[in-house]
C-alpha positions in Angstrom: -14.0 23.7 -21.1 -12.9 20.2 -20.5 -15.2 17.2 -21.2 -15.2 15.5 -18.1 -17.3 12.4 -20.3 -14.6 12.2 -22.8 -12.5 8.8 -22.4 -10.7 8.9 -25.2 -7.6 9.2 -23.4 -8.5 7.3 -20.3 -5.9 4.0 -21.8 -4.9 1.7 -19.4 -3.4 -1.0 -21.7 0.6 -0.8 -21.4 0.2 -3.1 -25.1 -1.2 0.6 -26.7 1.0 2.8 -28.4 -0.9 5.7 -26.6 -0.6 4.7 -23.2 3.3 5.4 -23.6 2.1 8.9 -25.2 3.3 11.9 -23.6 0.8 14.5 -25.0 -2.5 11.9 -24.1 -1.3 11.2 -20.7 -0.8 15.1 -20.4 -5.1 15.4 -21.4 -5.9 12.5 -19.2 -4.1 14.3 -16.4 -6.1 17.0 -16.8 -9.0 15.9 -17.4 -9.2 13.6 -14.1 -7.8 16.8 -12.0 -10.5 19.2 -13.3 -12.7 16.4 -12.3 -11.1 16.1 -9.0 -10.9 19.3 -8.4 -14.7 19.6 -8.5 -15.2 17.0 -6.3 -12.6 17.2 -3.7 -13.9 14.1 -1.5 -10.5 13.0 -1.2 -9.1 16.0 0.0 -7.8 13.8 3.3 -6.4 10.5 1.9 -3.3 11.3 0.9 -1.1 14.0 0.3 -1.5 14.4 -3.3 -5.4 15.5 -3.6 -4.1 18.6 -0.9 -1.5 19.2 -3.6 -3.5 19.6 -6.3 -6.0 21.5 -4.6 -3.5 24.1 -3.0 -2.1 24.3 -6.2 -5.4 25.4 -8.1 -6.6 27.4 -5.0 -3.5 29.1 -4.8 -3.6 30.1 -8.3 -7.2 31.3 -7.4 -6.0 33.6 -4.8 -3.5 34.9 -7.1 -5.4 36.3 -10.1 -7.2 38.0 -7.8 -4.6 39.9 -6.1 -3.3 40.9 -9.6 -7.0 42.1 -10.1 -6.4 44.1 -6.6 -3.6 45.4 -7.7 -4.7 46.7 -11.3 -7.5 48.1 -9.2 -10.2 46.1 -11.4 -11.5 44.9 -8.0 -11.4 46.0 -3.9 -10.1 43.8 -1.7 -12.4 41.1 -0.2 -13.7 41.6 2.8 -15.1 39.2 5.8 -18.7 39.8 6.0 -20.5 38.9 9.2 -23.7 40.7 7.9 -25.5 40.5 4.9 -28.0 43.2 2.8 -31.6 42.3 1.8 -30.7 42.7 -1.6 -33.3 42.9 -4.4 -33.6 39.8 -6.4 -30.7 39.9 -8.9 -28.1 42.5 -7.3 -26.4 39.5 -5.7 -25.4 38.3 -8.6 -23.6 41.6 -10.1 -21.0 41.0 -6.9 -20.7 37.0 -8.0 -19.9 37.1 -11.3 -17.0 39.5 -10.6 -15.3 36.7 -8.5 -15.9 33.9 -11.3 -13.1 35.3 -12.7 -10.9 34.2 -9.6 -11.0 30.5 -10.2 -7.6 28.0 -10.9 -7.5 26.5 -14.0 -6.4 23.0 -14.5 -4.6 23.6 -17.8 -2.7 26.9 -15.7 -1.3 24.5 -13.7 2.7 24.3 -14.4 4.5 20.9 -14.8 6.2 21.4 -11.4 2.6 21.4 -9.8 1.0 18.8 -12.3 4.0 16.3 -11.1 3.9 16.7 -7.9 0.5 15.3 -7.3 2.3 12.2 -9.2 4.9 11.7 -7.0 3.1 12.3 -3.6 0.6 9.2 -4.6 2.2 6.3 -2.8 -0.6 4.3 -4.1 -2.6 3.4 -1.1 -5.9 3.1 -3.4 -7.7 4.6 -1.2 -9.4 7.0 -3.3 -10.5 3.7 -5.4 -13.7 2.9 -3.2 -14.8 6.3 -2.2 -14.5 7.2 -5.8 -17.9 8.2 -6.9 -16.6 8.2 -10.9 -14.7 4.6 -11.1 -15.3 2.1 -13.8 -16.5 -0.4 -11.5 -19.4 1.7 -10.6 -19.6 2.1 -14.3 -19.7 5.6 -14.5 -19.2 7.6 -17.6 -16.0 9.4 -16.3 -14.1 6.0 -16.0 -12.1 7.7 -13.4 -9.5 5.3 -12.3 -6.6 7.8 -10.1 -4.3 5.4 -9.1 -3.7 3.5 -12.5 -3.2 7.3 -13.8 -0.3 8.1 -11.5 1.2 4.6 -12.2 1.1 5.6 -15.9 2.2 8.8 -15.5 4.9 7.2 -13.5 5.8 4.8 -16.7 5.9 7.4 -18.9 8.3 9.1 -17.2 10.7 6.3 -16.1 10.6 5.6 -20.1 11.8 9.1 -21.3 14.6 9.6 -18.6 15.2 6.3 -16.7 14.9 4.9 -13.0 16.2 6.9 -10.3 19.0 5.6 -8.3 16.5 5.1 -5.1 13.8 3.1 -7.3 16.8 0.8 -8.6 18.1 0.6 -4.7 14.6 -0.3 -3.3 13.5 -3.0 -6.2 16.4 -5.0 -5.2 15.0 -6.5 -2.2 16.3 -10.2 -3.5 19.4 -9.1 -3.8 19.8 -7.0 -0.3 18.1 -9.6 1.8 20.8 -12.2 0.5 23.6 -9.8 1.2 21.8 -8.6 5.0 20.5 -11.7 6.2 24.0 -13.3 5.6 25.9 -10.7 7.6 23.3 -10.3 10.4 23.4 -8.5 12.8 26.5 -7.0 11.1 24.6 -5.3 9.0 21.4 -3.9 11.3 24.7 -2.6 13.1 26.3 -0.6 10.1 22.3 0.5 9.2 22.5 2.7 12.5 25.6 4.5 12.1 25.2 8.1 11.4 27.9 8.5 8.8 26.3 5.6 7.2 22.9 6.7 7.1 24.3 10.1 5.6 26.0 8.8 2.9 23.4 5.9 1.9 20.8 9.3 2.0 23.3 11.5 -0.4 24.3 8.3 -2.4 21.3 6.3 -2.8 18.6 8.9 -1.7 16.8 6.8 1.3 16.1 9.0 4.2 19.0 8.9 7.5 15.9 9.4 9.4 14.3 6.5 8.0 14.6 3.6 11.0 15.3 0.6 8.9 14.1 -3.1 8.6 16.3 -5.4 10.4 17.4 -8.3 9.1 17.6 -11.9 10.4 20.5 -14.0 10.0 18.3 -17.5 10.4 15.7 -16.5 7.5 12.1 -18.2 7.2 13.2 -20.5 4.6 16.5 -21.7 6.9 13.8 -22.2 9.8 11.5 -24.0 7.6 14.1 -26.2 6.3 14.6 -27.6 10.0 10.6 -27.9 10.7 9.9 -29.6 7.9 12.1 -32.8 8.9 11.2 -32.5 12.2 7.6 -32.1 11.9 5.9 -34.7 8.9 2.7 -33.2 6.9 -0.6 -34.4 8.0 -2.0 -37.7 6.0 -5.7 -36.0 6.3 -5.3 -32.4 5.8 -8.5 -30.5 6.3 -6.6 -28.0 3.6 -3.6 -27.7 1.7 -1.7 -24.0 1.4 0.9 -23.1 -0.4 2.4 -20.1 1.4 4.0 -17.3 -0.1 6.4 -15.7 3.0 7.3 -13.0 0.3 10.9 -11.8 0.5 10.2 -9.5 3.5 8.9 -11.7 5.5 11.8 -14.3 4.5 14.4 -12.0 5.2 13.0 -9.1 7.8 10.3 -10.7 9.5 10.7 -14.4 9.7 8.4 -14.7 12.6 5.2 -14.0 11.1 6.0 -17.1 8.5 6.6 -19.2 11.6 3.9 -18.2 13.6 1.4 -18.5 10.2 3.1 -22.5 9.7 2.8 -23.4 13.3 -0.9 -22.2 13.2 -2.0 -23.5 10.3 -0.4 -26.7 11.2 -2.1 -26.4 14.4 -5.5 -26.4 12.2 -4.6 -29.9 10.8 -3.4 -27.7 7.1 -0.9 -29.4 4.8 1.5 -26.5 4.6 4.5 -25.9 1.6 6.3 -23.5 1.2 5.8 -21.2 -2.4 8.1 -18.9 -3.7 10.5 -16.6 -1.3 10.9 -14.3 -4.6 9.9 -10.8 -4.3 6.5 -10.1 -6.1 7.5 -7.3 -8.1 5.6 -5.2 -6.6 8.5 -2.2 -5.9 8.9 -2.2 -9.8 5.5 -0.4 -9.7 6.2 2.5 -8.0 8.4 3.5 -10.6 6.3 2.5 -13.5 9.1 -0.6 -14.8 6.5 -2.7 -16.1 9.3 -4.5 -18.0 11.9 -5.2 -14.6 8.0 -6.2 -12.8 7.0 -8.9 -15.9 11.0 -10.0 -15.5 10.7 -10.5 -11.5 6.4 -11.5 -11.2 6.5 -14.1 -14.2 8.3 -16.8 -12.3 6.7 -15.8 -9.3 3.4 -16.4 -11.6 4.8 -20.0 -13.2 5.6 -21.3 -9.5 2.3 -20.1 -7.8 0.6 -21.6 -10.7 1.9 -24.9 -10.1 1.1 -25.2 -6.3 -2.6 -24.1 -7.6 -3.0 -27.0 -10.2 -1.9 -29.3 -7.4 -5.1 -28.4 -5.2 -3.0 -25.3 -2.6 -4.7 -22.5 -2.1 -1.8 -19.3 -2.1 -1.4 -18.2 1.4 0.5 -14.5 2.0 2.0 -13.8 4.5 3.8 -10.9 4.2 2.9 -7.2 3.7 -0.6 -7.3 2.1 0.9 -5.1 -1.2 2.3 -8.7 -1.8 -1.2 -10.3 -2.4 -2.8 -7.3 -3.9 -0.2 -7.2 -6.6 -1.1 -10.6 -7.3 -4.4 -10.2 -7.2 -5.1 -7.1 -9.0 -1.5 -6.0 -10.5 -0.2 -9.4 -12.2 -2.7 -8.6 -14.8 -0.2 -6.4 -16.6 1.7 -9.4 -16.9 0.1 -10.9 -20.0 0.6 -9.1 -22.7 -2.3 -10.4 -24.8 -1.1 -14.2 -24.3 -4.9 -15.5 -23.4 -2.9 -18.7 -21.9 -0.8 -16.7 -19.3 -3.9 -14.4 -19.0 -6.2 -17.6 -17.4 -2.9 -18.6 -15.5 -3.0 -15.2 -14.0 -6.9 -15.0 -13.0 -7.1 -18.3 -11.9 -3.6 -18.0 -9.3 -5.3 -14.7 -8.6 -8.5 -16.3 -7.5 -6.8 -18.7 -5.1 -4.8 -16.0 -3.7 -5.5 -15.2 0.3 -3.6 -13.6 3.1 -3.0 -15.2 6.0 -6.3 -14.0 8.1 -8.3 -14.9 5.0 -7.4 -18.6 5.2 -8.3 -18.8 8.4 -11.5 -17.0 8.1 -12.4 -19.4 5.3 -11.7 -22.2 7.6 -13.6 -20.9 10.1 -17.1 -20.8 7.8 -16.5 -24.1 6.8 -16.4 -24.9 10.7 -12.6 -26.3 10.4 -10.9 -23.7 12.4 -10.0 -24.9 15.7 -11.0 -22.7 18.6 -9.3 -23.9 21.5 -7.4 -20.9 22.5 -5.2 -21.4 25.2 -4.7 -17.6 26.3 -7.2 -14.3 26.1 -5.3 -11.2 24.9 -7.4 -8.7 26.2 -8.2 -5.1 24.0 -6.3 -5.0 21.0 -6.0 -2.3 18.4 -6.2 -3.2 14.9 -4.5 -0.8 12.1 -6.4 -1.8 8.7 -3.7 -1.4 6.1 -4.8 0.1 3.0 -4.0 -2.4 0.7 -5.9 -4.2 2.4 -9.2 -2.5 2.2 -8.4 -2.2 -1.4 -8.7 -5.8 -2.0 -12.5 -5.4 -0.6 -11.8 -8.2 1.2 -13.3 -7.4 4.3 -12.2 -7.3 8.2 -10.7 -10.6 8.5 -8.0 -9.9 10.8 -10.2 -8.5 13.1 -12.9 -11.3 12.8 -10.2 -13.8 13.5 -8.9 -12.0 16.8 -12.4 -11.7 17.9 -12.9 -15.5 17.7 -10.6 -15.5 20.8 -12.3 -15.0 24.1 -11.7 -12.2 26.2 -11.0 -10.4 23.7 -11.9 -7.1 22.4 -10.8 -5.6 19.1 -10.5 -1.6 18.3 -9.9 -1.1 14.5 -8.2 2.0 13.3 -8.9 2.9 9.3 -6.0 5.2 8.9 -3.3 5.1 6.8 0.5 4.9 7.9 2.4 6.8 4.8 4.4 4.8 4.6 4.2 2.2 1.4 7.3 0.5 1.8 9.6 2.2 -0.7 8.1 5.7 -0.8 8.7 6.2 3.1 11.8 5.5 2.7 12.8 8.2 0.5 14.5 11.1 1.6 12.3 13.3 -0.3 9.3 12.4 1.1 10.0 11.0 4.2 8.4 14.3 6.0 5.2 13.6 4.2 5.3 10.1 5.3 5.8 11.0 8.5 3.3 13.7 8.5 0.2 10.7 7.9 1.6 8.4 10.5 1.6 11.3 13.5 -2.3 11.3 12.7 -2.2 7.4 12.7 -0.7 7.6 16.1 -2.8 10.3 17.6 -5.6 8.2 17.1 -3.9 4.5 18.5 -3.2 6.6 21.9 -6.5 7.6 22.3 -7.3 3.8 23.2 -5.6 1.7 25.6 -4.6 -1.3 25.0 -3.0 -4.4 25.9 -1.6 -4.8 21.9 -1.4 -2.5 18.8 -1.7 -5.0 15.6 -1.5 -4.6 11.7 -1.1 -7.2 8.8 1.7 -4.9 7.1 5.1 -5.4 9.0 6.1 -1.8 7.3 3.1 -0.7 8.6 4.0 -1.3 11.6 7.5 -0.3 11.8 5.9 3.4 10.4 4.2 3.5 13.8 6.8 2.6 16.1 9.4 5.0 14.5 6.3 7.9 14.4 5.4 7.0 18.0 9.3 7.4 19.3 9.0 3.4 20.2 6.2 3.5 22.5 3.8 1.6 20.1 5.2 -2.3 18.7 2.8 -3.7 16.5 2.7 -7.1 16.0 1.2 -9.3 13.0 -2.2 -10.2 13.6 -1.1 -14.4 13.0 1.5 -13.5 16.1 -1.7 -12.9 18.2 -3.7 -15.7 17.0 -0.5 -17.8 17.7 -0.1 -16.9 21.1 -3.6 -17.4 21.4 -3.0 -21.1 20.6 -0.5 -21.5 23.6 1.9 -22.1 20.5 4.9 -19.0 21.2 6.7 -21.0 23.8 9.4 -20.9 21.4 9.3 -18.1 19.5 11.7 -16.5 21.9 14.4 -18.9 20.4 13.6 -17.5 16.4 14.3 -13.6 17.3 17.8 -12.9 15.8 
């Protein structure tokens, strides 16, 4: 019987020798399974709770054939009437079938694993969570910290796959894409192409890829900035972080976030175009994420001390891992640790920003243009940084406007939807995504994660293009006259 109140393995700290031990991690994993398995009120998040619960139901189902078949018990039967019993007889036929139940510690490595490698780590299960630490209960239940340990453990004792190394190097590949645009959104559609990057590398042919841009956010910027001067009375100052996606694949959300904040009288700069880290994660490198976040940390950091607020505008897995993830950056260093909190603390997305402007009755609201019904896709990470409904509040602020918001996630978590391995699962959430965006009309489908969005055109055979929220609010404005002239 496992002790579902015993934490002594629940070890979160990558500075302790037993995080990184193989035969604790293996209790922990059962231990929050057999707790899970009790529960079950995930069982429609992701695909990982149906795994593990198929997997222990299945084993269920087959003890008791091999009971059927040593003839230790008939074959169940579908009852659509039931005996008056006497008080007690009931439980004669119960206690035979208490035998059928899966086991936690029955389950085989193949089964325990693949619950690991379905999470994409959407954090969904985080809030609805009955057992979590922040609602201090005694399990101390945290799933998604789990599966990113189990995931370290594992990338320690055999290395990173070939795939995790390909899709942490998003540096590397928007230098080498955005400089042979549209070259290289050309090659990425050839069929022979696709086939070998998905034998060689192992990310999906099927997988519709990002396109680059061959005049990048920072390269646009560069050419704003001398011909527009920053404000001498800023009502705000922001630092924003475009994040290497949108730098490279989607250089018109930076522009359109500039142009309105500029709009809003806002002293804008421009952070660091580094990657976050954040695809180190998925793999567990906390060593290639404190090598990639740390400057990203030290440059943030300075912006802060200088009176910015941080300002994302990319995929919102960019400002969670800042706001929740950098803390594995500091090793026990109480210096870096303060640096960390406080760059965390002054860390918003886009929408945010605004929103904050707007209570302090500095967001301008002389929209030009009403857009009508829109439907808004709330990404997960997102909701995970219980930061409310911002981008929703903000595209209600525009009149004429009505705002549908769809809580459903996309599968597709940037990297993990791009492998070829589970690019059917991934697929699998956005058709449900999709289904439910069809059922209302509307003049624009919306979401504050670019990937996100490309998840749904691709699932909905290009009939749905969602657009950043900050697009909408831009256009809004009456400011996209000349956005047509940034598309690559």
């Amino acid at each position: 019987m496992i002790n579902h109140s015993d934490t002594t393995h629940a070890i979160y700290d990558i500075q302790r020798t037993e995080y990184w031990d193989s035969r604790s991690l293996d209790q922990e994993l059962d231990r929050i399974y057999d707790i899970c398995i009790g529960c079950r009120l995930c069982w429609n998040l992701c695909p990982s709770f149906p795994a593990l619960f198929n997997a222990i139901d299945e084993q269920a189902q087959r003890k008791r054939e091999a009971a059927e078949q040593a003839g230790r018990i008939g074959a169940r039967e579908e009852r659509t009437e039931f005996l008056d019993l006497p008080e007690g007889e009931h439980a004669v036929e119960a206690s035979a079938e208490v035998e059928f139940v899966g086991d936690v510690t029955e389950l085989t490595e193949a089964e325990k694993w693949r619950v690991v490698d379905l999470c994409y780590q959407c954090k969904l299960c985080d809030p609805i969570c009955p057992y979590t630490p922040d609602k201090e209960h005694e399990f101390q239940l945290d799933f998604p910290r789990l599966m990113l340990r189990a995931q370290a453990v594992r990338t320690r004792d055999r290395g990173k796959k070939l795939n995790d190394i390909f899709l942490s190097s998003t540096d590397a590949t928007g230098r080498v894409g955005t400089r042979l645009a549209p070259l290289t959104n050309w090659v990425n559609r050839i069929g022979i192409v696709r086939w070998l990057m998905e034998k060689i590398v192992g990310i999906s042919r099927r997988r519709t890829l990002p396109a680059f841009h061959r005049e990048t956010f920072e390269k646009w910027y560069r050419k704003h900035r001398r011909a527009v001067p920053v404000p001498t009375n800023p009502l705000g100052k922001a630092a924003v972080f475009a994040t290497c996606y949108t730098n490279a694949n989607d250089p018109q959300v930076g522009i359109a976030a500039v142009e309105v904040l500029e709009h809003n009288n806002v002293e804008v700069q421009i952070a660091s175009l580094r990657c976050c880290g954040a695809p180190h994660l998925s793999p567990g490198d906390f060593q290639a994420f404190r090598k990639q976040a740390l400057p990203v940390v030290e440059e943030l950091a300075k912006w802060v001390d200088q009176g910015y607020q941080i300002v994302v505008t990319g995929p919102p897995t960019c400002s969670l891992t800042i706001r929740q993830d950098y803390a594995y950056l500091s090793n026990g260093d109480a210096a870096l640790a303060e640096k960390i909190a406080n760059v965390a603390a002054n860390t918003l997305d886009i929408s945010q920003y605004l929103m904050q402007l707007h209570k302090e009755e500095k967001l301008k609201t002389d929209f030009a243009t009403e857009l009508g019904e829109i439907n808004y896709h709330l990404p997960c990470h997102l909701k995970a940084q219980k930061s409310g409904y911002k981008s929703r509040d903000l595209l209600r602020l525009v009149p004429g406007t009505k705002v549908n918001m769809v809580d459903k996630c996309s599968g597709m978590d940037g990297g993990w939807g791009m492998k070829a391995e589970f690019f059917t699962e991934s697929m699998k959430m956005a058709d449900k995504l999709v289904d439910t965006l069809n059922r209302k009309s509307a003049a624009y489908t919306c979401s504050d994660c670019t990937l996100a969005g490309m998840q749904i055109h691709q699932a909905s055979h290009s009939e749905i293009a969602p657009i950043h929220p900050i697009r909408l609010i831009h256009r809004a404005y009456g400011l996209d006259k000349q956005m047509e002239n940034h598309e690559s």
